[in-house]
C-alpha positions in Angstrom: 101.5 79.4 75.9 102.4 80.9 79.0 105.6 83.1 79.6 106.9 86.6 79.8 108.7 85.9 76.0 105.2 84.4 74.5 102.7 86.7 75.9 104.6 89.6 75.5 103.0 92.8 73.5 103.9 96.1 72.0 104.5 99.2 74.4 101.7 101.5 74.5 103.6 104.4 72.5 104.1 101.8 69.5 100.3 101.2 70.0 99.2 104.9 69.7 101.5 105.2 66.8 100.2 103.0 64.6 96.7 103.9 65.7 97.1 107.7 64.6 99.6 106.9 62.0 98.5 104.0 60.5 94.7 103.5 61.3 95.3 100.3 63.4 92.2 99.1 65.4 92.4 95.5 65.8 95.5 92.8 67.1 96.1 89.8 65.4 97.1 88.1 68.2 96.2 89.2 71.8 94.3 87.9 74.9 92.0 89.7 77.6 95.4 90.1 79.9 97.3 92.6 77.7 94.9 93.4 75.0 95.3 97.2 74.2 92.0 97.5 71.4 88.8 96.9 72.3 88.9 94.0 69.5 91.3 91.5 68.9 91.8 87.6 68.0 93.0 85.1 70.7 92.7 81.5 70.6 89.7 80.9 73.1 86.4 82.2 71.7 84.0 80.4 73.9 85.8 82.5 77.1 87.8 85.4 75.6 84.4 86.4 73.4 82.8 88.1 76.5 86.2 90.3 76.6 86.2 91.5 72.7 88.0 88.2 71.5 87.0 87.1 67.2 88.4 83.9 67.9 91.4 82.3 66.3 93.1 84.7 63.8 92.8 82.0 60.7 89.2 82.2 61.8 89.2 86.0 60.9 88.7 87.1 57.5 88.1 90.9 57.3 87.7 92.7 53.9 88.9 96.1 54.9 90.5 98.0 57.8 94.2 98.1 59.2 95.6 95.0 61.6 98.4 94.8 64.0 99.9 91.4 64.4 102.6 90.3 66.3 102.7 86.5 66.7 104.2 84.3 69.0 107.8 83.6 68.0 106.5 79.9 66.3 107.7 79.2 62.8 104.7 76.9 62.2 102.4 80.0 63.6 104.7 82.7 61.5 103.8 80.7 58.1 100.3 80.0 58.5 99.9 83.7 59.3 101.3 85.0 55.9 99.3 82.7 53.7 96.5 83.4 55.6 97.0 87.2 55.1 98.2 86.9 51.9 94.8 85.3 50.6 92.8 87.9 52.5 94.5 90.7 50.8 94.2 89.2 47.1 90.3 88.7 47.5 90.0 92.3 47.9 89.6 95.7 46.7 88.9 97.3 50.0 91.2 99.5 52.2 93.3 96.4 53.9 96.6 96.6 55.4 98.8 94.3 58.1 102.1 95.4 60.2 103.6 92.6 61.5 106.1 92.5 64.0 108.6 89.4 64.1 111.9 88.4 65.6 114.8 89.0 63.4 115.8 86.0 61.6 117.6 87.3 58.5 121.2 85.5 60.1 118.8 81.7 59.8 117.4 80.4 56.5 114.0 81.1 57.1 111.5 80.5 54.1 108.5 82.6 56.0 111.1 85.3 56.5 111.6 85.1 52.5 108.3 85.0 51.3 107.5 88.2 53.1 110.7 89.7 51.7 109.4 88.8 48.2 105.4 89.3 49.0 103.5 91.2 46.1 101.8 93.2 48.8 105.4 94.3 50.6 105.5 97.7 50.5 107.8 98.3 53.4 110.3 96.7 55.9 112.0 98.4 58.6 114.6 97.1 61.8 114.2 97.8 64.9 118.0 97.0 66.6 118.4 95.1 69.7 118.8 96.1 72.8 117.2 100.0 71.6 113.6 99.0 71.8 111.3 96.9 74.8 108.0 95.1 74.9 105.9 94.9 77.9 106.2 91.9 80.1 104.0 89.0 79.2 103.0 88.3 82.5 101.8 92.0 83.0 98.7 91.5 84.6 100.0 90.1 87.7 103.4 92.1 88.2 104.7 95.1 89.4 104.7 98.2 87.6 108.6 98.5 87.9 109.0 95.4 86.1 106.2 96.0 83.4 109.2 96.6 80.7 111.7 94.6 79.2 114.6 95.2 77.3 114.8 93.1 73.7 117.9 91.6 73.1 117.2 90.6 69.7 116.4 93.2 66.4 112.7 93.1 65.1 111.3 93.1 61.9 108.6 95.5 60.8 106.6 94.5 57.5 104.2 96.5 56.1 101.8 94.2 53.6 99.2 96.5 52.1 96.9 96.4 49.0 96.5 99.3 46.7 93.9 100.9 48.4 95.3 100.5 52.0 98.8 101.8 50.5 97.2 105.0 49.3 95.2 105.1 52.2 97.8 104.6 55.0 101.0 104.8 53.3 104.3 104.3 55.5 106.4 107.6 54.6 109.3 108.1 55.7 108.0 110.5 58.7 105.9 108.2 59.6 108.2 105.2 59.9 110.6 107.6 61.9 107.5 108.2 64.5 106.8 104.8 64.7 110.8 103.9 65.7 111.0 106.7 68.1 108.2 105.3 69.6 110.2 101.9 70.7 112.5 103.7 72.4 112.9 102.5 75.7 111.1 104.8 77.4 109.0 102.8 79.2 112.4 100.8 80.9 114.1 103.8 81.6 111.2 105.3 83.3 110.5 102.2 85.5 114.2 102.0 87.0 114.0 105.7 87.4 110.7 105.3 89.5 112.1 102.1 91.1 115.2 104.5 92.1 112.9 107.0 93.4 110.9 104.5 95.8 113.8 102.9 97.1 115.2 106.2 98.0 111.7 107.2 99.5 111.8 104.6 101.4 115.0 105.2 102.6 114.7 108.5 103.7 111.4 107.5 105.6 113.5 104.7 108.2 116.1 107.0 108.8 113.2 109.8 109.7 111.5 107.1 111.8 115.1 106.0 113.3 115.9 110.0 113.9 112.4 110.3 116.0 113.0 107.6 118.1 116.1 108.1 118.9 115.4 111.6 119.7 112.3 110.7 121.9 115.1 108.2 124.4 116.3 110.1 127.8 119.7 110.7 127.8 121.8 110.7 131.2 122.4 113.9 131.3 118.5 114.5 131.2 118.0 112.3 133.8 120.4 114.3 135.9 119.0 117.3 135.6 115.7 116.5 135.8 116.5 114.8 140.0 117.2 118.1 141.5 114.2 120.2 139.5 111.5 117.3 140.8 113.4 117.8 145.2 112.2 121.3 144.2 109.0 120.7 143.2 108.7 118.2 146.2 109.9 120.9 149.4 107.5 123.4 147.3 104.5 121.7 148.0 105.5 120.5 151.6 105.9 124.6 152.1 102.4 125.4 150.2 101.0 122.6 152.0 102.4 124.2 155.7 101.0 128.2 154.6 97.4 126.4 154.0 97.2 124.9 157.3 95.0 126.3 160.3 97.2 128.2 163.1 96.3 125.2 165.7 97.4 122.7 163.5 100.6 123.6 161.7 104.1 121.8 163.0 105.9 123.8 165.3 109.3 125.1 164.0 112.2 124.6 165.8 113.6 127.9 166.9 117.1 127.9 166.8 117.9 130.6 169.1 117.1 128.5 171.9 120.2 126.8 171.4 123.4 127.3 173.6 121.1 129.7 175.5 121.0 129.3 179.8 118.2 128.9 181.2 117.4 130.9 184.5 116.8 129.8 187.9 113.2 130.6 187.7 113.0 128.7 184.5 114.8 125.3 186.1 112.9 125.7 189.2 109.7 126.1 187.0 111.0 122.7 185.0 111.5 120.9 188.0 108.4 121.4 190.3 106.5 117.8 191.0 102.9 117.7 188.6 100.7 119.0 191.2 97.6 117.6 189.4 95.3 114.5 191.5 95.2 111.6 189.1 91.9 109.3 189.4 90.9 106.0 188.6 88.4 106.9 185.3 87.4 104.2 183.2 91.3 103.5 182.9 91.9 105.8 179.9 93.0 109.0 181.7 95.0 109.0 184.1 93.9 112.6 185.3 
């Protein structure tokens, strides 16, 4: 069966709990996808075996030890659970105890729900209320951490079916079935849309730092303004550095501006206006002197 409501499982905290609380080591009812023990059942031995699969739970009969099951929500699957637990605990005298997790279905006539209520081996029965606990998302292994959690909508029932020795061994006190309901607390939820909060606002903040940059790094018109005048400057500086460097012989005469409006003298017009007294030749017709 495939789905977030079929495959779902307990939250980790719920796990630990019963683990330190209870001595839980094994799931009834698990697969290599959101398996939290090392052993389990599932109902694919020949491929979930290499993962710490025993095969088909009404395969399974243990003599001792404490189980976690939590089946799918299948009346036919609910009933042949019990009986099969129910005969496992009467053939014996061993530590062996089973918490089982179930839908609510006190509101229905339900027979299974009944036969559990009036078990011999019933030694407690707790509610979880709706919408103040979560499981984790059946299809887990392939999602998003932010989605890992989700909210149940419907109560769950928590048996406790225990021989003599398990009771005496793990017995549910009072203190201990308050840890185990603190534990389903939605944490797990809370924290998710918390982080998902975070990220978004991470993210956020990041493309209006990246939108801040560029927009800084864009010349303005004013810049460009400034910036003509400062690069004329730069230009007549090197045209000066570049006339200091020059030889004597070759730098371009200045104009002197004294020379303007000024009179020439006779001498000076009579100098101007003498006939070139120098012999021109024929050459090689380059030169004309």
């Amino acid at each position: 069966m495939e789905g977030e409501f079929f495959q779902r499982s307990l939250p980790i905290p719920v796990l630990q709990v019963l683990q330190e609380q209870f001595g839980v080591t094994f799931e009834c009812f698990a697969s290599p996808l959101n398996c939290y023990f090392k052993q389990y059942c599932s109902l694919f031995l020949d491929t979930d075996g290499y993962f710490g699969s025993r095969g088909p739970f009404q395969d399974f009969r243990p003599i001792s030890g404490s189980f976690q099951a939590f089946p799918p929500p299948c009346d036919v699957a609910i009933e042949a659970m019990v009986k099969h637990v129910e005969v496992l605990l009467e053939k014996t005298g061993e530590p062996l105890s089973f918490i089982i997790f179930l839908p609510d279905q006190r509101k229905n006539a339900n027979s299974v729900v009944d036969k559990m209520e009036n078990s011999e081996f019933k030694r407690k029965h707790v509610v979880v209320p709706g919408y103040d606990h979560e499981f984790r998302h059946g299809m887990q292994h392939i999602i998003d951490d932010r989605e890992l959690y989700i909210r149940s909508t419907q109560a769950t029932m928590v048996f406790f079916l225990q021989n003599d020795a398990a009771f005496e061994k793990w017995p549910p006190t009072d203190e201990k079935l308050n840890n185990l309901l603190q534990a389903f607390r939605p944490v797990g939820y809370e924290a998710a849309l918390k982080r998902k909060s975070e990220e978004e606002m991470t993210e956020k903040n990041k493309r209006l730092k990246k939108d801040t940059e560029e927009k800084d790094k864009e010349p303005t018109k004013d810049d460009t303004k400034v910036k003509a005048p400062e690069d004329m400057n730069n230009k007549d500086h090197e045209y000066q550095r570049s006339q200091s460097e020059r030889p004597e012989d070759n730098k371009i005469p200045q104009f002197d501006k004294s020379l303007v409006n000024r009179r020439m003298s006779e001498g000076e017009l009579l100098k101007n206006n003498q006939p070139d007294s120098r012999i021109p030749h024929l050459g090689n017709g380059h030169d004309r002197y």
